[in-house]
C-alpha positions as CSV (number, residue, x, y, z in Angstrom):
1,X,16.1,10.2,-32.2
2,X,19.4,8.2,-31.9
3,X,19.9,8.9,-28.4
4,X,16.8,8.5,-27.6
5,X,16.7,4.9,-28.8
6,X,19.8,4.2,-27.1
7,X,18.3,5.1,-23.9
8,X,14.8,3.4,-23.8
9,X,13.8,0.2,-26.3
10,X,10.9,-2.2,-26.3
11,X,10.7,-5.6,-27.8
12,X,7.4,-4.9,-29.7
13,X,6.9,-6.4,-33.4
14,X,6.8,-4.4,-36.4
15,X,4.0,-5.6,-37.4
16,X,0.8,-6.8,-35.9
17,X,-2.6,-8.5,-37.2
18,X,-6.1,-6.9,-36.5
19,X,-7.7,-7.9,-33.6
20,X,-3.8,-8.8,-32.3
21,X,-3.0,-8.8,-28.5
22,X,0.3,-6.9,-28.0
23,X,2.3,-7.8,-25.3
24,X,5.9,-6.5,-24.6
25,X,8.3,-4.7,-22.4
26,X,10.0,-1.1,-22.1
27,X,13.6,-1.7,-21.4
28,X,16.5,0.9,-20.6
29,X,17.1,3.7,-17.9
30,X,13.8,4.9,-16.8
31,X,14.1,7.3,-13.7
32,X,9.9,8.0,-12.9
33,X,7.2,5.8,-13.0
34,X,5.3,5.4,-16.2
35,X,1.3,5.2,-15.9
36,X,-1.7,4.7,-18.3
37,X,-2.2,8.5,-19.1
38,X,1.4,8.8,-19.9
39,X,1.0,6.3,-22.9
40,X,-0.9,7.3,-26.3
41,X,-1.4,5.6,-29.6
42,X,-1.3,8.0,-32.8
43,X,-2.6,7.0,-36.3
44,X,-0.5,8.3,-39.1
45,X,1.9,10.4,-36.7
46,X,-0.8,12.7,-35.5
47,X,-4.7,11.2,-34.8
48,X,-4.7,10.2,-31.4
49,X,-6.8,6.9,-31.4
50,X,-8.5,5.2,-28.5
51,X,-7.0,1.3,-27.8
52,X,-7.3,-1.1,-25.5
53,X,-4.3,-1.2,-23.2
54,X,-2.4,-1.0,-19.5
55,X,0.7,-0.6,-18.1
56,X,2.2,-2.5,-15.3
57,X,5.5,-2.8,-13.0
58,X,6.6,-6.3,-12.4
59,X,10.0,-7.2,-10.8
60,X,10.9,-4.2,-11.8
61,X,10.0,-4.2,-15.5
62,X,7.4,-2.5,-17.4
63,X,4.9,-4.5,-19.2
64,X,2.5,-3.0,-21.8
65,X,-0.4,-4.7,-23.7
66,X,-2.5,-3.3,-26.4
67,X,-5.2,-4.8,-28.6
68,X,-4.8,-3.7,-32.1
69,X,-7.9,-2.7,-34.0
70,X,-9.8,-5.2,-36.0
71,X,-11.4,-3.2,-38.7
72,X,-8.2,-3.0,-40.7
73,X,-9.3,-3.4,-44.5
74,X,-7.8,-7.1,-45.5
75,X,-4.2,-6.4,-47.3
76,X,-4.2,-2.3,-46.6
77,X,-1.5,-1.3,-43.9
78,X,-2.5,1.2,-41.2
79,X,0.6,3.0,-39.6
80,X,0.6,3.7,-35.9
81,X,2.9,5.2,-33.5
82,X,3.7,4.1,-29.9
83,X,4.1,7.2,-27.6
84,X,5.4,7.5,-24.1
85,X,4.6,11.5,-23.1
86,X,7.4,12.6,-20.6
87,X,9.3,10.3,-19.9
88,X,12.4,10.7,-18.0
89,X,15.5,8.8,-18.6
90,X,19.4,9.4,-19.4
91,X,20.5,11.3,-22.8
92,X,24.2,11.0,-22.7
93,X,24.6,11.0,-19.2
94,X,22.2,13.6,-18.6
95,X,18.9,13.3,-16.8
96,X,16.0,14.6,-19.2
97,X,12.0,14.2,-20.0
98,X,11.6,13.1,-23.3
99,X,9.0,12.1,-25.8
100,X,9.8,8.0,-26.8
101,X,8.3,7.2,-30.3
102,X,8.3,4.0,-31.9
103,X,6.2,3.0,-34.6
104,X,4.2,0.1,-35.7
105,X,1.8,-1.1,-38.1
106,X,-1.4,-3.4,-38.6
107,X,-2.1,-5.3,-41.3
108,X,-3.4,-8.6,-42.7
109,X,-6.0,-11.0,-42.0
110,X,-8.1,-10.4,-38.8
111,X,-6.3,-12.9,-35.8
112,X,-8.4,-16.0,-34.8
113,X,-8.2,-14.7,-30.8
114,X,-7.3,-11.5,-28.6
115,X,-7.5,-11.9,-25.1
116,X,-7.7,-9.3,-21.9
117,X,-6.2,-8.2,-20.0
118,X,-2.4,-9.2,-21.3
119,X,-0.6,-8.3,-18.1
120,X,-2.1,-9.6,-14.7
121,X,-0.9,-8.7,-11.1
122,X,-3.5,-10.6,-8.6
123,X,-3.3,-11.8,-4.9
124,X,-7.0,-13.2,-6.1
125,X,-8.1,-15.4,-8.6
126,X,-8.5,-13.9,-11.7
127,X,-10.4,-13.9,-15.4
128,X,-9.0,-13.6,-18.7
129,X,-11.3,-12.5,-21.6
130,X,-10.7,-14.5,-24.5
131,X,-12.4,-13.2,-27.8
132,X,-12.9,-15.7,-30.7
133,X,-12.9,-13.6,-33.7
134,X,-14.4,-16.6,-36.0
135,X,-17.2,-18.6,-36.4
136,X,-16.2,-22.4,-35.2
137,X,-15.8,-23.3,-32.1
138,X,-11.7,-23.2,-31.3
139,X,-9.6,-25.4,-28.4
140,X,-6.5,-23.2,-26.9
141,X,-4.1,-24.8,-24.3
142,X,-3.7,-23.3,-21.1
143,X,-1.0,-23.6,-18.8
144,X,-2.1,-22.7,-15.2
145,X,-2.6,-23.6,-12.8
146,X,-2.0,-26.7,-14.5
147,X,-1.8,-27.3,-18.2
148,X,-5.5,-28.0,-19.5
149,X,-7.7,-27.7,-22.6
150,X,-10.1,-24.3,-23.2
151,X,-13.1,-24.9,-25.7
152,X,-14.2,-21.5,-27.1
153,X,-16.9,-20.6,-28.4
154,X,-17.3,-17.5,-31.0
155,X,-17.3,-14.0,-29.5
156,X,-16.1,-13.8,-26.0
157,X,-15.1,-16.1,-23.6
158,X,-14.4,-16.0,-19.8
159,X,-11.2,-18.0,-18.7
160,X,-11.2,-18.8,-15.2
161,X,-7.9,-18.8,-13.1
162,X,-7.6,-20.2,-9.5
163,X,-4.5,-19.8,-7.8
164,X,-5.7,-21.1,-4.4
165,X,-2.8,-23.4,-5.1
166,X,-0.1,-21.5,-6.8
167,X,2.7,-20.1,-5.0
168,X,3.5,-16.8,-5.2
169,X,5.9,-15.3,-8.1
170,X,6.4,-14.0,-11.1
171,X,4.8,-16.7,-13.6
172,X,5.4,-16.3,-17.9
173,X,1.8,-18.5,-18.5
174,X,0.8,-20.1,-21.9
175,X,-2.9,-18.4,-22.8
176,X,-3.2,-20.6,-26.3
177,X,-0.3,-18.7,-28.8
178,X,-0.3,-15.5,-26.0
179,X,2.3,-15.4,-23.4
180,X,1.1,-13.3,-19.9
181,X,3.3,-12.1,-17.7
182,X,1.6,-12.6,-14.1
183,X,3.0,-11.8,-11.3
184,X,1.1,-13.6,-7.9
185,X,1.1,-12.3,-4.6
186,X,1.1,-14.4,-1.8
187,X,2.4,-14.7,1.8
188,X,3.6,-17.8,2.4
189,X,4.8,-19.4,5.3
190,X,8.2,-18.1,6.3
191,X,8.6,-15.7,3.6
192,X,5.8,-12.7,4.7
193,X,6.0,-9.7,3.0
194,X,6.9,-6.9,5.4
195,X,4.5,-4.6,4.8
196,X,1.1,-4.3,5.7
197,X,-1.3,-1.6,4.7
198,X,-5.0,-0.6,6.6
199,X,-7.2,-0.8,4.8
200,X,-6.3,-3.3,2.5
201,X,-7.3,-1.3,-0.1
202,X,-9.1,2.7,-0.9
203,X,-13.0,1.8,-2.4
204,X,-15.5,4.6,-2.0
205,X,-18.5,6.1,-4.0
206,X,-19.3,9.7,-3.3
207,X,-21.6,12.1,-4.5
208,X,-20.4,14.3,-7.4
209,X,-18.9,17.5,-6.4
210,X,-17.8,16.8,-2.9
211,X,-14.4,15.8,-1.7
212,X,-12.8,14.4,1.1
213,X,-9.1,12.8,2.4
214,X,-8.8,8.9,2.4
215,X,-6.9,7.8,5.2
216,X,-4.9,4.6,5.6
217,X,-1.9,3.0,8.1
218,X,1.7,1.5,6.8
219,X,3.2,-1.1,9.1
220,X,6.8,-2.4,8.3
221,X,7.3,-5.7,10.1
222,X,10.6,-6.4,9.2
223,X,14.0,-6.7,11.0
224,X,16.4,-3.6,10.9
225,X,15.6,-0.3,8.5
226,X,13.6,-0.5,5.6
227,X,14.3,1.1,2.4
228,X,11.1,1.1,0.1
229,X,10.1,2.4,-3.2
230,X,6.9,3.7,-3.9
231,X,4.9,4.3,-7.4
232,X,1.7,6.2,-8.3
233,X,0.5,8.6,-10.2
234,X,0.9,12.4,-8.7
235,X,-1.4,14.1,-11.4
236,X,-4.2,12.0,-10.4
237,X,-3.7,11.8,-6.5
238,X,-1.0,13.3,-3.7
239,X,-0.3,11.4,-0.3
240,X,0.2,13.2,2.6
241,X,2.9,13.1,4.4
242,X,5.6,12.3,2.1
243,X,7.1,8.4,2.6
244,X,9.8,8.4,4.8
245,X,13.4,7.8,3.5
246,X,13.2,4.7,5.4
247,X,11.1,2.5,7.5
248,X,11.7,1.3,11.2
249,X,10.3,-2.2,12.4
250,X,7.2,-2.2,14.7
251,X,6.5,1.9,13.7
252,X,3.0,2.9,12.5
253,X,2.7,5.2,9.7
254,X,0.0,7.2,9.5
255,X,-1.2,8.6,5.8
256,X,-3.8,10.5,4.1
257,X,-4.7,10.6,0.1
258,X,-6.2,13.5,-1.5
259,X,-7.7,13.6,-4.9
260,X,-6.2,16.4,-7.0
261,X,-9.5,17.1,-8.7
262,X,-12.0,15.4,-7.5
263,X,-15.3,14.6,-9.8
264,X,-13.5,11.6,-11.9
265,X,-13.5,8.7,-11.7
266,X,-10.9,6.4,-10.2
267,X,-9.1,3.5,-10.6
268,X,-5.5,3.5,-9.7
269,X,-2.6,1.4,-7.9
270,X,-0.4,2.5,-5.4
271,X,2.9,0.5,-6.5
272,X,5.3,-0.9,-3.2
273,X,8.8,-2.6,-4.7
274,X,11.0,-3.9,-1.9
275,X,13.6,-6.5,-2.3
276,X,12.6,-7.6,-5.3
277,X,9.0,-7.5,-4.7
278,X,6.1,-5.7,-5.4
279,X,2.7,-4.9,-3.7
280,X,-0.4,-3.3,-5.0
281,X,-2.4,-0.9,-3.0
282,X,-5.5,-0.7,-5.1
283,X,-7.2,3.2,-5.1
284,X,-11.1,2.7,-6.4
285,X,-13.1,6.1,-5.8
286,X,-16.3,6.4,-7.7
287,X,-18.6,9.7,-8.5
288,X,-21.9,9.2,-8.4
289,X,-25.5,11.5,-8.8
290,X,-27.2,8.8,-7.0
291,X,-27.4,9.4,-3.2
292,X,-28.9,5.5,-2.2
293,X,-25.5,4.2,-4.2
294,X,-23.6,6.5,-1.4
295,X,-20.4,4.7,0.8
296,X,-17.0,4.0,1.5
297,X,-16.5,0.6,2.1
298,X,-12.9,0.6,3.6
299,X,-13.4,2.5,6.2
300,X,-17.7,1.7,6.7
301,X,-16.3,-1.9,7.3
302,X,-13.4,-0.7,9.0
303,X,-15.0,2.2,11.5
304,X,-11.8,2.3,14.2
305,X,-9.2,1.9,11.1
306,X,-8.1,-1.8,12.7
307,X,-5.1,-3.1,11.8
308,X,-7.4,-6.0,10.5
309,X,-4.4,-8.7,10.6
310,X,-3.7,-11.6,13.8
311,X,-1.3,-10.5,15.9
312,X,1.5,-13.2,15.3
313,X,1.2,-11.8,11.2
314,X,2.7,-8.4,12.1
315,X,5.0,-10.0,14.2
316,X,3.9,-8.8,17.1
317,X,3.4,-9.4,20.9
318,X,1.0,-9.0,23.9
319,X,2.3,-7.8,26.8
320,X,1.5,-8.9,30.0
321,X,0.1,-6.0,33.0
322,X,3.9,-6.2,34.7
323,X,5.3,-5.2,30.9
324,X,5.4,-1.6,28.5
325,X,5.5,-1.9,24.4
326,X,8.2,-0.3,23.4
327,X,7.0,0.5,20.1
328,X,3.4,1.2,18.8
329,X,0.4,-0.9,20.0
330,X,-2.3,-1.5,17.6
331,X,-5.6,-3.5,17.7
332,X,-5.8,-6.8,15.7
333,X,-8.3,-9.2,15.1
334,X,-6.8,-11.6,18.1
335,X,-5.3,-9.3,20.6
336,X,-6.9,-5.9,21.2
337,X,-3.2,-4.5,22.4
338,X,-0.8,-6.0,20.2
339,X,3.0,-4.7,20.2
340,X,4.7,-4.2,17.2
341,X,8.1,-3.8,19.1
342,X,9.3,-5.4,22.3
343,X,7.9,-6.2,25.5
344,X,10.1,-4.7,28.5
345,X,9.2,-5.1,32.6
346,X,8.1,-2.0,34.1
347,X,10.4,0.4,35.7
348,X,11.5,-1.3,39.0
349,X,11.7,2.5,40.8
350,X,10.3,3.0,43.6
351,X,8.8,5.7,45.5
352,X,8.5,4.6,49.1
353,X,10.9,7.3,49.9
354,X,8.0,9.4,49.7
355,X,6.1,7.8,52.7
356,X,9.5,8.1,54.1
357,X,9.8,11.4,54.2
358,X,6.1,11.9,55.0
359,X,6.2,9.8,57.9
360,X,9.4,11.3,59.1
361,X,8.3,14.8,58.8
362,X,5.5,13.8,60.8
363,X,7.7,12.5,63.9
364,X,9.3,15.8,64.0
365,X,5.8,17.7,63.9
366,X,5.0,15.7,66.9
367,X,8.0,15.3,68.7
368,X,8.5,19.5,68.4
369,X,4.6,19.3,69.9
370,X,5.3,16.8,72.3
371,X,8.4,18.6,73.6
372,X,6.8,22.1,73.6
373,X,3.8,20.2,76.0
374,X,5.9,18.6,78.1
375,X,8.4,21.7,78.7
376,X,5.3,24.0,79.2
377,X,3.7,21.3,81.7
378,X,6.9,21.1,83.9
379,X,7.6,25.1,83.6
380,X,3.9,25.1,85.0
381,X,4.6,22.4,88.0
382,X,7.5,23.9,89.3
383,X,5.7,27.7,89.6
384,X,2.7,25.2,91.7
385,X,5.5,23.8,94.0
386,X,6.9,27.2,94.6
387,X,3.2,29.2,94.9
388,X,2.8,25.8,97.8
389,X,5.9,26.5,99.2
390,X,5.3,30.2,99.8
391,X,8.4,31.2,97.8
392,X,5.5,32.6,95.4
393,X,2.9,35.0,96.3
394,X,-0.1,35.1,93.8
395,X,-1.4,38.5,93.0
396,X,-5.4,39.0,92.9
């Protein structure tokens, strides 16, 4: 196991309360994504036990949370072991899959407060679930979007956060004696995020036992080629066709997802880091018995699959009727023909050669006519001057 901690850490504490909210970060050289089904939570080494948890990439750093169990007997330790299934990294120098361990333990009194989620990644306001294990009324400080007081009450409590006027970024907020990391997504004026998906998200609910392909667009905006990274999870899902090693302004990108086996559930994230920057492409597909429950939003909502951005937000143009895109042309909630590239004037050639030729072709028809008329009209006069001179008998 020495390599193995040499390759991949965490910052989590030893040793946690009942009823604790858990929040740290997975450091070292982690070559894959990690997702939710690649984390588990062992009791005593080997008794796999259910927790409240997520996973999520944020400037390029993994945050976990986990709420430890509360019926931990007062002053009896309960062993428990952090386990990442798979995960590949660097083992002196070597690339490898390996099983990271790390073990912690609950004990003590049962905390005052948990709250959840512990990691938030929103372009929308959000809630945070704040439960008050006791039975008096408790104040907590909270620190956005401006530092204020939170009365709770016992059991749980709903924290409201709007970020209507927050800027966009990666923000370490105060949730009473809990520390989030949230990262905010936001396009701001002058600093757009170059890529734009259509739909904004993937929301359906299907019947049970059928399946079908989710298709959605990729539009880079930018200046020059792109180099992205995308994250999500491949046991769950597969896109169709793969990214593209790189991304060229004003290009649409046509996808489709497919469910790998379809009948469960989903809730997922398709993760989009560039520059320093991430973007979340939620995936919501629900299974359902119930045929009156039946749709898919993103695309019921969206019939034509439209771009459903103003033109001037992909950076684009409309071309007048002397002028060509040079690029893709896609519809937008302004301009039905917007141009992701450049607008050029029409080819200046010309094809009046052609009438030219026509016409000149024609002159030739009718002078060869004209000539063969008149040559055959004076052939005939001069045989009706001789025939009236008498130099030329007609036979009857």
């Amino acid at each position: 196991m020495i390599p193995f901690a040499i390759a991949i850490s965490t910052d989590m504490k030893v040793t946690y309360m009942p009823g604790e909210t858990a929040i740290f970060t997975i450091q070292g050289n982690i070559l894959e994504p990690i997702f939710n089904v690649d984390l588990k939570f062992l009791r005593d080494g080997h008794i796999e036990v259910p927790f409240d948890y997520d996973i999520k990439k944020i400037n390029g750093k993994y945050y976990v949370y986990m709420v430890m169990p509360n019926n931990i007997k007062e002053n009896v330790s309960s062993d428990y072991t952090f386990l990442i299934k798979d995960l590949a990294t660097t083992v002196n120098g070597q690339n490898q899959k390996i099983d990271f361990m790390q073990n912690f333990s609950v004990s003590g009194e049962l905390i005052d407060y948990s709250i959840t989620p512990g990691i938030v990644s929103s372009s929308d306001n959000f809630e945070i679930e704040v439960t008050l294990n006791g039975d008096l009324d408790k104040s907590i400080e909270v620190s956005l979007p401006f530092q204020r007081e939170i009365l709770l009450k016992p059991g749980k409590n709903t924290i409201r956060f709007d970020i209507s006027d927050v800027s966009g970024g990666f923000y370490e907020i105060s949730v009473g004696d809990y520390v989030l990391p949230v990262s905010i997504i936001k396009e701001t004026k002058g600093q757009i995020f170059p890529f734009k998906f259509s739909p904004f998200e993937i929301e359906s609910t299907i019947l049970r036992g059928t399946d079908r392909a989710y298709p959605f667009d990729l539009i880079y905006t930018g200046e020059g080629n792109a180099i992205a990274d995308f994250s999500y999870n491949s046991q769950i899902f597969d896109i169709t066709p793969a990214f593209p090693e790189f991304f060229e302004p004003g290009k649409l990108y046509e996808f489709s997802l497919n469910v790998k086996n379809p009948g469960k559930d989903i809730d997922e994230v398709i993760i989009l880091d560039y520059g320093g920057d991430s973007f979340n492409f939620p995936v919501r597909i629900l299974y359902t018995e119930n045929e009156s429950i039946i749709g898919t939003p993103y695309l019921d909502n969206n019939p034509n699959n439209k771009i459903e951005h103003f033109c001037s937000e992909l950076k684009g143009n409309e071309c007048s009727s002397s002028q060509i895109c040079s690029g893709d042309v896609v519809s937008t909630k302004d301009i039905e023909k917007c141009c992701l590239a450049t607008c050029s004037e029409t080819s200046s050639t010309s094809y009046s050669w052609v009438g030219y030729l026509i016409g000149f072709v024609l002159l030739l028809i009718l002078g060869f006519v004209g000539l063969r008329y008149f040559k055959s009209k004076k052939q005939g006069d001069v045989i009706k001057e001789k025939i009236n001179k008498g130099k030329i008998v007609p036979v009857i």
